[in-house]
PADOVEX-996212 format. One record per atom (N, C-alpha, C, O): residue number from 1; residue in three letters; atom name; x, z, y. Coordinates in steps of 0.001 Angstrom, whole numbers. Each point is the difference from the previous one (the first is absolute). Layout:
! PADOVEX-996212
<atom NUM, ALA, CA, <X, Z, Y>>
...
END
This chain:
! PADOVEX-996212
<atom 1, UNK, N, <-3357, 16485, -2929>>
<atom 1, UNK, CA, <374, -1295, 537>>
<atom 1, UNK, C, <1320, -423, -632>>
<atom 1, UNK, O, <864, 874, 77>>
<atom 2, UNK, N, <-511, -1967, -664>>
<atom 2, UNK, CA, <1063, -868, -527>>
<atom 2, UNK, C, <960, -75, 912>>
<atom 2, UNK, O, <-92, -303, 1190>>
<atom 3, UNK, N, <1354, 702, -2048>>
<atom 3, UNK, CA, <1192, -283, 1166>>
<atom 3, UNK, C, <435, -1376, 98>>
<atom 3, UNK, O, <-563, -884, -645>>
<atom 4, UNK, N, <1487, 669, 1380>>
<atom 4, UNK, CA, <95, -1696, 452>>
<atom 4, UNK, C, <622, -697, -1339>>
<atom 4, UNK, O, <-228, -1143, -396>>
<atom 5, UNK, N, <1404, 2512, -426>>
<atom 5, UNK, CA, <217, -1026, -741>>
<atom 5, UNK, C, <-838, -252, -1005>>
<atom 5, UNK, O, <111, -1155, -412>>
<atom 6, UNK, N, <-1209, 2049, -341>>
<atom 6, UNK, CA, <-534, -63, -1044>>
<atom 6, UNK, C, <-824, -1626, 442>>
<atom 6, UNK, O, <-156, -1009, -688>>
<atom 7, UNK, N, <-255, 1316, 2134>>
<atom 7, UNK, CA, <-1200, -1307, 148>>
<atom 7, UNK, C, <663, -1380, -600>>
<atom 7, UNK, O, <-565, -732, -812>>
<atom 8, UNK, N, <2548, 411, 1655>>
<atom 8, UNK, CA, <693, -998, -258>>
<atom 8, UNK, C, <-97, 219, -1158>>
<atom 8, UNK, O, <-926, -645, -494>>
<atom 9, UNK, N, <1609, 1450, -408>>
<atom 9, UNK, CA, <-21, 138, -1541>>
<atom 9, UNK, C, <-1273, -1202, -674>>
<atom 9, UNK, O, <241, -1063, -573>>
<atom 10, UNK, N, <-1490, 1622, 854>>
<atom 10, UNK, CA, <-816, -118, -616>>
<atom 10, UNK, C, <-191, -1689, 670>>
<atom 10, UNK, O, <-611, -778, -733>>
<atom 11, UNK, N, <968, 399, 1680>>
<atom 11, UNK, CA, <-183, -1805, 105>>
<atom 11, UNK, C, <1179, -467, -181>>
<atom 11, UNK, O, <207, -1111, 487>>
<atom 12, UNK, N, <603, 1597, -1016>>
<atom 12, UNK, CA, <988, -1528, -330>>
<atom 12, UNK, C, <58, 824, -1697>>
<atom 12, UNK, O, <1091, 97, -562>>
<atom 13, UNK, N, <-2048, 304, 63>>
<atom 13, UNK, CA, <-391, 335, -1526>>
<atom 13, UNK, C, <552, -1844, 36>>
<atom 13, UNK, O, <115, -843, 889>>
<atom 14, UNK, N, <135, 878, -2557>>
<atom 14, UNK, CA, <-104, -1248, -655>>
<atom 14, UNK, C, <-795, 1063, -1463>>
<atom 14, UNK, O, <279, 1097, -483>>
<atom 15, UNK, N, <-1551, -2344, 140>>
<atom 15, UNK, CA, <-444, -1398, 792>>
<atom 15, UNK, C, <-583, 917, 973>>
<atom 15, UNK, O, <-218, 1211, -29>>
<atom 16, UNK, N, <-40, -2443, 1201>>
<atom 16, UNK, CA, <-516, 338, 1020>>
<atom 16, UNK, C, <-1168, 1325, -24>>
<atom 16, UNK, O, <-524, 113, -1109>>
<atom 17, UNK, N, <138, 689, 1934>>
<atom 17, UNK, CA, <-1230, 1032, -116>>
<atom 17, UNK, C, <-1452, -755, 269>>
<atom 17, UNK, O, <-291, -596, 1037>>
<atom 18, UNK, N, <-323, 712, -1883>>
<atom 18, UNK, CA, <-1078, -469, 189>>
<atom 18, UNK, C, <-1108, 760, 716>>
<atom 18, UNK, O, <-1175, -364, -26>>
<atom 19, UNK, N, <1574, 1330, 599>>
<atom 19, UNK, CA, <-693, 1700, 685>>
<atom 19, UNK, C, <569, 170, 1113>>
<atom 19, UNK, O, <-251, 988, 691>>
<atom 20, UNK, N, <816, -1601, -453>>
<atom 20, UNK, CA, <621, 400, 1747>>
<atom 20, UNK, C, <-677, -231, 728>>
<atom 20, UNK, O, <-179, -1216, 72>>
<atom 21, UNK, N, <-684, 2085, 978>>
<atom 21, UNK, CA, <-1353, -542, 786>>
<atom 21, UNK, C, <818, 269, 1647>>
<atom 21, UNK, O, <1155, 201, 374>>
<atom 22, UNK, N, <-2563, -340, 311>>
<atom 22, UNK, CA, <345, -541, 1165>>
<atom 22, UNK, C, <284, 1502, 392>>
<atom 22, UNK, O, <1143, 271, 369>>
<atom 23, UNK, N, <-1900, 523, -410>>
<atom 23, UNK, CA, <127, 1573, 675>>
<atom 23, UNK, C, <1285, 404, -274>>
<atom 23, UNK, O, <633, 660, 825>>
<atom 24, UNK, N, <0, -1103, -2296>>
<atom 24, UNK, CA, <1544, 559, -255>>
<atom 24, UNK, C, <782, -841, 970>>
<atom 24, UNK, O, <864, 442, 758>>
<atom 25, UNK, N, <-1254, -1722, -854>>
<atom 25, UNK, CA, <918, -943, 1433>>
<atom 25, UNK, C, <333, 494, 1243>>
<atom 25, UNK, O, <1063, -14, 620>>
<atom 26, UNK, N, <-2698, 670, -236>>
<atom 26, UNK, CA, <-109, 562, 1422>>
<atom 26, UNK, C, <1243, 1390, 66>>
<atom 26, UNK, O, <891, 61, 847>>
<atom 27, UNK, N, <-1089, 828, -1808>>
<atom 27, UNK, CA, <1096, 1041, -237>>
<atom 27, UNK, C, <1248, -720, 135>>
<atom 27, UNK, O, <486, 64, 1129>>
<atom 28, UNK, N, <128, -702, -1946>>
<atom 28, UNK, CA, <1135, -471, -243>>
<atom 28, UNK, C, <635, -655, 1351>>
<atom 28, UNK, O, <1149, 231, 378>>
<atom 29, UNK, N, <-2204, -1204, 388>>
<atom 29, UNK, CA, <729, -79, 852>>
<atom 29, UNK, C, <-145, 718, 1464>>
<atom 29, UNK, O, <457, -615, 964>>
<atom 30, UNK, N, <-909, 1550, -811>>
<atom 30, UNK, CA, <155, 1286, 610>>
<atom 30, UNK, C, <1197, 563, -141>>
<atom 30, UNK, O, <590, 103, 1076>>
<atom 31, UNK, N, <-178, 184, -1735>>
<atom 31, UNK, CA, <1233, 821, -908>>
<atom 31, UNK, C, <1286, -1428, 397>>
<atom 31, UNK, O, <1199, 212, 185>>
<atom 32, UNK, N, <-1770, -1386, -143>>
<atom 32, UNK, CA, <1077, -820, 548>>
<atom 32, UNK, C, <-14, -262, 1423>>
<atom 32, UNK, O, <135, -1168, 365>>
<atom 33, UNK, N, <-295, 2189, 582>>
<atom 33, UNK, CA, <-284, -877, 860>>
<atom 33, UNK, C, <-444, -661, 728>>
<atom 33, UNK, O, <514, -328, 1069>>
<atom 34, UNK, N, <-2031, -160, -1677>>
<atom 34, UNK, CA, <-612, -862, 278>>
<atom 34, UNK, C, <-1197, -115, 943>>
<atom 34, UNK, O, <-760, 909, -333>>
<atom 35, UNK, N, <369, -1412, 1083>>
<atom 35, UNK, CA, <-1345, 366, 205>>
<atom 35, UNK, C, <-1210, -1150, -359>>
<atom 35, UNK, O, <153, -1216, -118>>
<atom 36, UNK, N, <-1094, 1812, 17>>
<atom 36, UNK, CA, <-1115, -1104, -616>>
<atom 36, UNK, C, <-505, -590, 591>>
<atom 36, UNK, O, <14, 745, 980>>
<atom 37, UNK, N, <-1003, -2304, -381>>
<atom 37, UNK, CA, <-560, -692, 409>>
<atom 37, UNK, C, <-1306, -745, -285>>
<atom 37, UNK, O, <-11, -336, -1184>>
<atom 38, UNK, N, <-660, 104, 1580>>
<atom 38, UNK, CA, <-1003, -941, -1060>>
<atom 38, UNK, C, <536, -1327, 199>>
<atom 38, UNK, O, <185, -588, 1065>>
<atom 39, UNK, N, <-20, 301, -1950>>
<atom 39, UNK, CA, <655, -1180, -513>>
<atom 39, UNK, C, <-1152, -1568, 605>>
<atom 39, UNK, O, <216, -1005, -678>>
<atom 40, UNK, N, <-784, 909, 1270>>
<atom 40, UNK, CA, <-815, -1222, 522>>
<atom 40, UNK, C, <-1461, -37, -548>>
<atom 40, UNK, O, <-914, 753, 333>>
<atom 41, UNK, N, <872, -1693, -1167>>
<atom 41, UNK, CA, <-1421, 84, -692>>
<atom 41, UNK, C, <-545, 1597, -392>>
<atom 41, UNK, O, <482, 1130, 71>>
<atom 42, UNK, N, <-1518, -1617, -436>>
<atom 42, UNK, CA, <-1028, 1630, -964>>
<atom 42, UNK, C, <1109, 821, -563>>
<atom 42, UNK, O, <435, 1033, 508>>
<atom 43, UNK, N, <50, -1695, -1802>>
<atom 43, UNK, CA, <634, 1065, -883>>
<atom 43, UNK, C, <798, 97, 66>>
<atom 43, UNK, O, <631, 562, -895>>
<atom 44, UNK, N, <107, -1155, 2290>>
<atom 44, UNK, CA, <1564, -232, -395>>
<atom 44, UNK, C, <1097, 1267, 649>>
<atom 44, UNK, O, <-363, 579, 1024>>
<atom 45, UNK, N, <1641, -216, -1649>>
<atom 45, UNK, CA, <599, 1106, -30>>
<atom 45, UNK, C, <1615, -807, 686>>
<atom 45, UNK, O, <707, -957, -315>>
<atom 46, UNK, N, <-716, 1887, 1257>>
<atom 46, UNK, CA, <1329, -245, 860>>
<atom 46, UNK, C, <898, 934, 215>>
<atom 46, UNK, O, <-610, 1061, 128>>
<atom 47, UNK, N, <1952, -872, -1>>
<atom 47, UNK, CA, <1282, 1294, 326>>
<atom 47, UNK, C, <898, -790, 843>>
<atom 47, UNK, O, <525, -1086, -245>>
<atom 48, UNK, N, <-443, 1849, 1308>>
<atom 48, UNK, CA, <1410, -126, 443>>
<atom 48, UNK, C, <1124, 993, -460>>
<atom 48, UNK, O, <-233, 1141, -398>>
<atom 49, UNK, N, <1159, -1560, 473>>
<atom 49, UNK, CA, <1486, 727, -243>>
<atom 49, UNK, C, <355, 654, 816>>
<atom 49, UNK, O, <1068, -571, 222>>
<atom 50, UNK, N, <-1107, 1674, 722>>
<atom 50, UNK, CA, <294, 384, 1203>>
<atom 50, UNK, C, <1289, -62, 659>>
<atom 50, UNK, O, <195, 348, 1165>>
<atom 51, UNK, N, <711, -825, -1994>>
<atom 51, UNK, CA, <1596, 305, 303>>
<atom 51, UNK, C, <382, -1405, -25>>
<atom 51, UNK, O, <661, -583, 859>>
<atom 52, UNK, N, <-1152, 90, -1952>>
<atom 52, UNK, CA, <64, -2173, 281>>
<atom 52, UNK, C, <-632, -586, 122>>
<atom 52, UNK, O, <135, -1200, -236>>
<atom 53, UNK, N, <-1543, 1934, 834>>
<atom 53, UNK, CA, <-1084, -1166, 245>>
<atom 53, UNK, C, <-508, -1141, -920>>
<atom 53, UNK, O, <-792, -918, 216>>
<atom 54, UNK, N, <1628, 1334, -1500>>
<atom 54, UNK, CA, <-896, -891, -602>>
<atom 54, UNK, C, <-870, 309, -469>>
<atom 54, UNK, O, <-401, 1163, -18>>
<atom 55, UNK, N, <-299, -2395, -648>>
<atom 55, UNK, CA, <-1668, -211, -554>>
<atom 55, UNK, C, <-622, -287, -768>>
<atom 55, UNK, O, <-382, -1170, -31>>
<atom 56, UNK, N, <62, 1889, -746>>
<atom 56, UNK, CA, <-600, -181, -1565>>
<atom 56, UNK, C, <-1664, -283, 623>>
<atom 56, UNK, O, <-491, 605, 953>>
<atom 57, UNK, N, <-33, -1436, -1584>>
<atom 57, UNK, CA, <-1499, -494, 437>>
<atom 57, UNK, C, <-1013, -763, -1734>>
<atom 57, UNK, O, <92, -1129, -484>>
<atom 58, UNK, N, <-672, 1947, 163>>
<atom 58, UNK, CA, <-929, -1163, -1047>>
<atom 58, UNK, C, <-1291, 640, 185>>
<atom 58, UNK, O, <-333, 995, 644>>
<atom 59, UNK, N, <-451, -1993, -1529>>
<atom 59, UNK, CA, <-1721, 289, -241>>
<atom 59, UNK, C, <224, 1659, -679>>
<atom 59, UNK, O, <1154, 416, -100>>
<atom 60, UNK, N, <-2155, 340, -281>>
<atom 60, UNK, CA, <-145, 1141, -321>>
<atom 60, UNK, C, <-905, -416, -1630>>
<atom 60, UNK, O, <-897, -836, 105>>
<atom 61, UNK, N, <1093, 1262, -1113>>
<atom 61, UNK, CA, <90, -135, -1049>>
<atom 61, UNK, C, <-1680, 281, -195>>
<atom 61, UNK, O, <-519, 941, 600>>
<atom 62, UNK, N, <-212, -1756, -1410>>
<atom 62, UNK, CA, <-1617, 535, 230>>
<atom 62, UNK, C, <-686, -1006, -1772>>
<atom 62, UNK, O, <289, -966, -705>>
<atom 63, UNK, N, <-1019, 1774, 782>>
<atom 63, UNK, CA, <-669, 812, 8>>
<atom 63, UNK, C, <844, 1913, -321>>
<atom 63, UNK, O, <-313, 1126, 388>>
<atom 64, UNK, N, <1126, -1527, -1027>>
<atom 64, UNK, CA, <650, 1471, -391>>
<atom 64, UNK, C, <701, 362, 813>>
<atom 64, UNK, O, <-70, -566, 1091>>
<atom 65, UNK, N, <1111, 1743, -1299>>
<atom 65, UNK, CA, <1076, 224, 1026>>
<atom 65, UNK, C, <1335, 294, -29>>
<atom 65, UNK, O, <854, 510, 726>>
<atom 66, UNK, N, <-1008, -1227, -2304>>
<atom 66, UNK, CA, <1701, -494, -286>>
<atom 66, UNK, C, <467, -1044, 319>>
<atom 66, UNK, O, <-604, -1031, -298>>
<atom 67, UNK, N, <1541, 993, 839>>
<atom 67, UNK, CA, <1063, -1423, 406>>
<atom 67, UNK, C, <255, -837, -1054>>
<atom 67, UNK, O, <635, 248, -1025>>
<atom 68, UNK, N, <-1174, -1248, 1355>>
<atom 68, UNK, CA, <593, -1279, -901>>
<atom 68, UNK, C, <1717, -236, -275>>
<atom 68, UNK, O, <814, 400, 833>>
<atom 69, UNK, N, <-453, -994, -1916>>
<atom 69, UNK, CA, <1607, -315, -127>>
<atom 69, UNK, C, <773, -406, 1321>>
<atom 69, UNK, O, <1008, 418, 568>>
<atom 70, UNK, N, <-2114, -1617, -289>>
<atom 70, UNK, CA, <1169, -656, 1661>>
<atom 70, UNK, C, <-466, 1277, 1037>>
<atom 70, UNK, O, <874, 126, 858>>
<atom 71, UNK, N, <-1378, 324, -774>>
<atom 71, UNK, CA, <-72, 1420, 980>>
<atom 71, UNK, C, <1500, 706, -187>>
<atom 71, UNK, O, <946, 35, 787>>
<atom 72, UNK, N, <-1091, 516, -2136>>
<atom 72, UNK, CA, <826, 989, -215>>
<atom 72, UNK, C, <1656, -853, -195>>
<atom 72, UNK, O, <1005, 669, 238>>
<atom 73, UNK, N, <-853, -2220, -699>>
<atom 73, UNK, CA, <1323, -530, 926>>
<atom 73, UNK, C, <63, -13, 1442>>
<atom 73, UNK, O, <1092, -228, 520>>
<atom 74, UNK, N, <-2342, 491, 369>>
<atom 74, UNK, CA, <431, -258, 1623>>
<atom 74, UNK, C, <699, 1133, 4>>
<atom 74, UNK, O, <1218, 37, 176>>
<atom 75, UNK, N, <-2131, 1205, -419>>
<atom 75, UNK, CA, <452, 1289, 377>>
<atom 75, UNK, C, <1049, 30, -478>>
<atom 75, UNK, O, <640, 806, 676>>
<atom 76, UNK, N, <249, -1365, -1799>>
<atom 76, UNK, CA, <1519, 826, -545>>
<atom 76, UNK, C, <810, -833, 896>>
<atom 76, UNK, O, <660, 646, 814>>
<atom 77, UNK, N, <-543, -1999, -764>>
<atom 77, UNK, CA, <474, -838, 1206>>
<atom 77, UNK, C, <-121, 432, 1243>>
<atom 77, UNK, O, <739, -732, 658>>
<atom 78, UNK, N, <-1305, 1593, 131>>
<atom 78, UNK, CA, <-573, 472, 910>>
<atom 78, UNK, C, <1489, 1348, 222>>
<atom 78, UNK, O, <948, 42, 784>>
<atom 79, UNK, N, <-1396, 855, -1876>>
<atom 79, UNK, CA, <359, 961, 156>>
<atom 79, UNK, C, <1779, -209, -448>>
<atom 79, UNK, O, <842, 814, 379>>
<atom 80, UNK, N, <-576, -1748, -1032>>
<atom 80, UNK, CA, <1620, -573, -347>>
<atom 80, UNK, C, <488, -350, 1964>>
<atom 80, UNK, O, <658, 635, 824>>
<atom 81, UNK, N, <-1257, -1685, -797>>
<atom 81, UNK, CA, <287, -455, 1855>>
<atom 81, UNK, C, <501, 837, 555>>
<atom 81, UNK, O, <1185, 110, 316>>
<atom 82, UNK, N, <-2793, 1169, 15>>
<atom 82, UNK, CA, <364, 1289, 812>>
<atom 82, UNK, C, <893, 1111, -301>>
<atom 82, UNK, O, <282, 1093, 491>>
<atom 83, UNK, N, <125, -1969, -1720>>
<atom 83, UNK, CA, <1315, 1005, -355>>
<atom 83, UNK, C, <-375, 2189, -505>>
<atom 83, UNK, O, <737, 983, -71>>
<atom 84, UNK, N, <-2388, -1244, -159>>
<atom 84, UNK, CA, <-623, 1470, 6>>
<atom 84, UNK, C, <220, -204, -1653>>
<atom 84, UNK, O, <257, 1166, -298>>
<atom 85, UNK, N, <-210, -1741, -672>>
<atom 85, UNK, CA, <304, -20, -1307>>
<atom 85, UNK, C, <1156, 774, -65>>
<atom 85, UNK, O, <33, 1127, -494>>
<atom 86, UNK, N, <979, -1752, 1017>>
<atom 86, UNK, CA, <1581, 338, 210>>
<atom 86, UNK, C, <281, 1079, 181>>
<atom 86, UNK, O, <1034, 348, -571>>
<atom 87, UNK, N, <-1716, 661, 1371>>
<atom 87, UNK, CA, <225, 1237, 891>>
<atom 87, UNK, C, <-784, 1015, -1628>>
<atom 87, UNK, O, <665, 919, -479>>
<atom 88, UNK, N, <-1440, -1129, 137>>
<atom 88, UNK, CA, <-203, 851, -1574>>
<atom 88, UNK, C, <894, -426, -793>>
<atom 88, UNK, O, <425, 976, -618>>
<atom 89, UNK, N, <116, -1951, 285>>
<atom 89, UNK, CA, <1115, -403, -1285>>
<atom 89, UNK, C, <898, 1140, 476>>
<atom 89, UNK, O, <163, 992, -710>>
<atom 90, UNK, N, <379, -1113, 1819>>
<atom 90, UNK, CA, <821, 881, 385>>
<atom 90, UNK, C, <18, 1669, -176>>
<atom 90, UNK, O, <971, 754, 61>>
<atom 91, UNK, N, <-1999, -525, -236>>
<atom 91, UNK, CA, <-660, 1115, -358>>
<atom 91, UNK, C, <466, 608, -1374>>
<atom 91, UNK, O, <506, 1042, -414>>
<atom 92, UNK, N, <-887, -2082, -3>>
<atom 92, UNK, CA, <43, 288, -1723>>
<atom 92, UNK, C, <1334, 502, -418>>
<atom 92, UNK, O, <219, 260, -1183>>
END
């Protein structure tokens, strides 16, 4: 299993990752924190933040199960907010 930072590592890659799927999402934000939701409709993928309640919410990426570009800006915006980016920089 991927540690938290390799997962961050590997999404704020430039250029963007074109392989970052949803199951690595589900890890990643586990490891932040997070807990998962179904996001409303069929495919759709939801997290709360457990410590700020906030809320990352989109469609779920289909037919495949890599995240599209604006996916993978919610999630880095997401994870900048909750300040869980911050807490690995620190790391380093």
């Amino acid at each position: 299993m991927p540690k938290k930072k390799d997962l961050i590592e590997k999404l704020y890659r430039k250029p963007y990752p074109k392989n970052f799927t949803v199951r690595e999402l589900d890890m990643l934000m586990a490891k932040c924190n997070c807990t998962r939701f179904q996001g409303g409709r069929g495919s759709g993928i939801g997290f709360v933040h457990n410590k700020s309640k906030r809320i990352l919410q989109f469609d779920g990426p289909h037919p495949g199960k890599e995240l599209y570009k604006y996916q993978i800006e919610k999630v880095k915006k997401f994870l900048d907010e909750t300040g869980e980016k911050e807490i690995v920089d620190n790391e380093i």
